[in-house]
C-alpha atoms as an extended CHARMM CRD file, in Angstrom:
* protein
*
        84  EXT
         1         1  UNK       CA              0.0000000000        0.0000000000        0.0000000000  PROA      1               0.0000000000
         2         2  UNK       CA              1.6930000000        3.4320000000       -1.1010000000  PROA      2               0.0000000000
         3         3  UNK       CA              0.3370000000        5.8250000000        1.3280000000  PROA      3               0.0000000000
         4         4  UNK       CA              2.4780000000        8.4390000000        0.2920000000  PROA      4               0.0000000000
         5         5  UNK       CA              5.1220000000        9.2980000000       -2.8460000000  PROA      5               0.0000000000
         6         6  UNK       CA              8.6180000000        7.7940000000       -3.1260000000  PROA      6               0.0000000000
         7         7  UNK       CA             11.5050000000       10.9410000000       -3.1030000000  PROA      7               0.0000000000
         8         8  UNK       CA             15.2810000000       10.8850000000       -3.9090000000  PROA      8               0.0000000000
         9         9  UNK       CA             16.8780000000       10.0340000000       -0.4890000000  PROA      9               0.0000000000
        10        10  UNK       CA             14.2930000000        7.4550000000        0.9020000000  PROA      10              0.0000000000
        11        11  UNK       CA             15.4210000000        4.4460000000        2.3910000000  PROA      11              0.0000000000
        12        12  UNK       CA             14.5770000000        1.1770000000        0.9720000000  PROA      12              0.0000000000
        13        13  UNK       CA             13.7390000000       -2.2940000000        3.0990000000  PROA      13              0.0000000000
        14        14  UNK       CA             12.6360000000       -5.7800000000        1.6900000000  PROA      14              0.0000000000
        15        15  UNK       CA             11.3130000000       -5.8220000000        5.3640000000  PROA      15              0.0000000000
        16        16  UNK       CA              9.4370000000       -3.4940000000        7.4100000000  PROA      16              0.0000000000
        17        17  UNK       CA             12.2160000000       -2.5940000000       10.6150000000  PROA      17              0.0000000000
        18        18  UNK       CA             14.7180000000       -4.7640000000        8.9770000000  PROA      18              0.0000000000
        19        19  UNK       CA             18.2090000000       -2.6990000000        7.6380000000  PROA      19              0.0000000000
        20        20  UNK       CA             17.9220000000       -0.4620000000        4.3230000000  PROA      20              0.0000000000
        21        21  UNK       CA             19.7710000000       -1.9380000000        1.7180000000  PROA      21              0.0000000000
        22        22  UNK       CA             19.5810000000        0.9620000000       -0.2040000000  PROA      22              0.0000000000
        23        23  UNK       CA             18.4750000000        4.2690000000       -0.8740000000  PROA      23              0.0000000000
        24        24  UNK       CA             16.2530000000        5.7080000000       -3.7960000000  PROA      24              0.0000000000
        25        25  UNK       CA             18.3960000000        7.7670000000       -6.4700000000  PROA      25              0.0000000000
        26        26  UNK       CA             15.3560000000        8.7800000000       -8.8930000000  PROA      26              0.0000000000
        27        27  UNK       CA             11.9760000000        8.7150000000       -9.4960000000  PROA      27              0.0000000000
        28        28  UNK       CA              9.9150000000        7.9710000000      -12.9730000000  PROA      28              0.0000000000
        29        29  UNK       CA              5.8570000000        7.2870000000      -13.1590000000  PROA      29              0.0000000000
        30        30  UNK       CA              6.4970000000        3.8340000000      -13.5030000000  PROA      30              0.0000000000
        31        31  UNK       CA             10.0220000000        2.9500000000      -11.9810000000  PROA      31              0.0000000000
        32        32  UNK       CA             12.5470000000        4.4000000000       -9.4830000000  PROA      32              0.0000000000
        33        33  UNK       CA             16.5390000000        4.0550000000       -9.4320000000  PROA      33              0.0000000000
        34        34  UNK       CA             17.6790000000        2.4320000000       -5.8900000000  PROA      34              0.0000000000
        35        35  UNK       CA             21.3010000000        2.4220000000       -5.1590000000  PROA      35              0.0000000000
        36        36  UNK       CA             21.9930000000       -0.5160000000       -3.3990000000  PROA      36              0.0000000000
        37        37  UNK       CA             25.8430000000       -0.7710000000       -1.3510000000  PROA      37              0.0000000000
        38        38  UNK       CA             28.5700000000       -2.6260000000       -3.0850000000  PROA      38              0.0000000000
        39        39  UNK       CA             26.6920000000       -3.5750000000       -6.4960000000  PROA      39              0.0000000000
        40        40  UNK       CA             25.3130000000       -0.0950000000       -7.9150000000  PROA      40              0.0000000000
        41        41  UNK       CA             22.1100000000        1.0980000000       -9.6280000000  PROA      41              0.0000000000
        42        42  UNK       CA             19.3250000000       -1.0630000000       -9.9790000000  PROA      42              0.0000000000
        43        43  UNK       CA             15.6770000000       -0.6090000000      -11.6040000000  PROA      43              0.0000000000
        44        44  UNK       CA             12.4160000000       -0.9370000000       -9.5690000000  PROA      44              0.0000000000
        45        45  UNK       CA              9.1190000000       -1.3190000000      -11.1040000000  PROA      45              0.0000000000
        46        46  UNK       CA              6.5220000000        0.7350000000       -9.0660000000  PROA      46              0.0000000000
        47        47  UNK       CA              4.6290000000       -2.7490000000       -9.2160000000  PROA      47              0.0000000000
        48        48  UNK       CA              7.3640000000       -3.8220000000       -6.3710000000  PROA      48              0.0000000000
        49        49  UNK       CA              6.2960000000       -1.5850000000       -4.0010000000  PROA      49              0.0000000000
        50        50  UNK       CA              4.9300000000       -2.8700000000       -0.7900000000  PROA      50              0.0000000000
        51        51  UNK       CA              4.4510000000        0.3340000000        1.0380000000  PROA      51              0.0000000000
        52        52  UNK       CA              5.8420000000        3.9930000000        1.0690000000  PROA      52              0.0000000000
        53        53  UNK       CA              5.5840000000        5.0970000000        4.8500000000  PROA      53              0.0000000000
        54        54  UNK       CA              7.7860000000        7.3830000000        6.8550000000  PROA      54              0.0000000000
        55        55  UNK       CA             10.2080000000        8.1710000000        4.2640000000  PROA      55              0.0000000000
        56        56  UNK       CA             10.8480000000        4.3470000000        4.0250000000  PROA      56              0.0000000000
        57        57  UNK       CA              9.7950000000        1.9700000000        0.6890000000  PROA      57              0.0000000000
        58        58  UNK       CA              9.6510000000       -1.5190000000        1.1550000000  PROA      58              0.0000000000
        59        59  UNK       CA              9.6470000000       -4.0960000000       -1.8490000000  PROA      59              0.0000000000
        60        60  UNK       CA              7.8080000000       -7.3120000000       -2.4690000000  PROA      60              0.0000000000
        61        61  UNK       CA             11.3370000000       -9.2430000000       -2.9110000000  PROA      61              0.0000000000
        62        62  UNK       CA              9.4600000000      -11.5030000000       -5.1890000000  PROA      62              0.0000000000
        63        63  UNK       CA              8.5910000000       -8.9660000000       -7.5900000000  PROA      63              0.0000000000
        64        64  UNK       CA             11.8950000000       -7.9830000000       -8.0870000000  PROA      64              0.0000000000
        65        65  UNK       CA             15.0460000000       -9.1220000000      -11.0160000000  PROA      65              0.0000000000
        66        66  UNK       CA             17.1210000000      -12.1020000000       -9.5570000000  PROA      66              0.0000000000
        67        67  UNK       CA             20.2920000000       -9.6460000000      -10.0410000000  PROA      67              0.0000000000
        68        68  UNK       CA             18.8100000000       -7.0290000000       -7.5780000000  PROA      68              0.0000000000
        69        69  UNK       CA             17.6070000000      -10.0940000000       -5.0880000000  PROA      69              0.0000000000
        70        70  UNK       CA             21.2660000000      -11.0430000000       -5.0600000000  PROA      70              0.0000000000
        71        71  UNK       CA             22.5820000000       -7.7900000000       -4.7520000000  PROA      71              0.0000000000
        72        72  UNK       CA             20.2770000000       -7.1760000000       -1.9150000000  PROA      72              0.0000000000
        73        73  UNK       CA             21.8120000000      -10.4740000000       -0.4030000000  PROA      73              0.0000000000
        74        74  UNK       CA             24.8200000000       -9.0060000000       -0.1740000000  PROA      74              0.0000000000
        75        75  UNK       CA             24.1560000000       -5.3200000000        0.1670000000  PROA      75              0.0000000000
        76        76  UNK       CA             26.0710000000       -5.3120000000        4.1470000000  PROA      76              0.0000000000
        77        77  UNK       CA             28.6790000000       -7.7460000000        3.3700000000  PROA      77              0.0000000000
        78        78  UNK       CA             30.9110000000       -4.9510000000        3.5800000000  PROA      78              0.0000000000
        79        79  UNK       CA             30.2130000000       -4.5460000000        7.5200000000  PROA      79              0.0000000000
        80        80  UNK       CA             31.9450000000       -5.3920000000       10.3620000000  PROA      80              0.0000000000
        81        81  UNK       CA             29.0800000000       -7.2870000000       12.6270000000  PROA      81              0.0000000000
        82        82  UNK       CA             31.2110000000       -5.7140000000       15.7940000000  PROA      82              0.0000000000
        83        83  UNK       CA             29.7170000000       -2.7720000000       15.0210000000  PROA      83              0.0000000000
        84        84  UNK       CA             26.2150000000       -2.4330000000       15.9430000000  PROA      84              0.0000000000
């Protein structure tokens, strides 16, 4: 459920509360550019979209391109888990 319009800068979640695994870069009518850390640009159909709340979007991770799935996999890899 979109409840309100996605905006450069919003965070993106495959999970409500879960970690962001990216941020939103553009905006189109029918798509949106997500950056997503350590793999790049990637293109989301609006038709992904879960919800739009609180300056978050969260996608239906089985709406979306293997590639991006995989990316999303390994979007913290680059973390140390010491650090909360």
């Amino acid at each position: 459920m979109v409840e309100e319009s996605i905006k450069e800068g919003f965070d993106v979640f495959v999970h409500d509360g879960d970690k962001a695994v990216g941020a939103v870069r553009r905006v189109s009518p029918h798509d949106f550019i997500v950056y997503v850390e350590n793999a790049g640009d990637f293109v989301v159909p609006l038709s992904a979209v879960k919800e739009v709340q609180a300056e978050k979007v969260v996608l239906d991770c089985a709406k979306l391109e293997l590639r991006l799935r995989r990316a999303i996999g390994h979007a913290h890899d680059g973390e140390d888990p010491n650090i909360p």
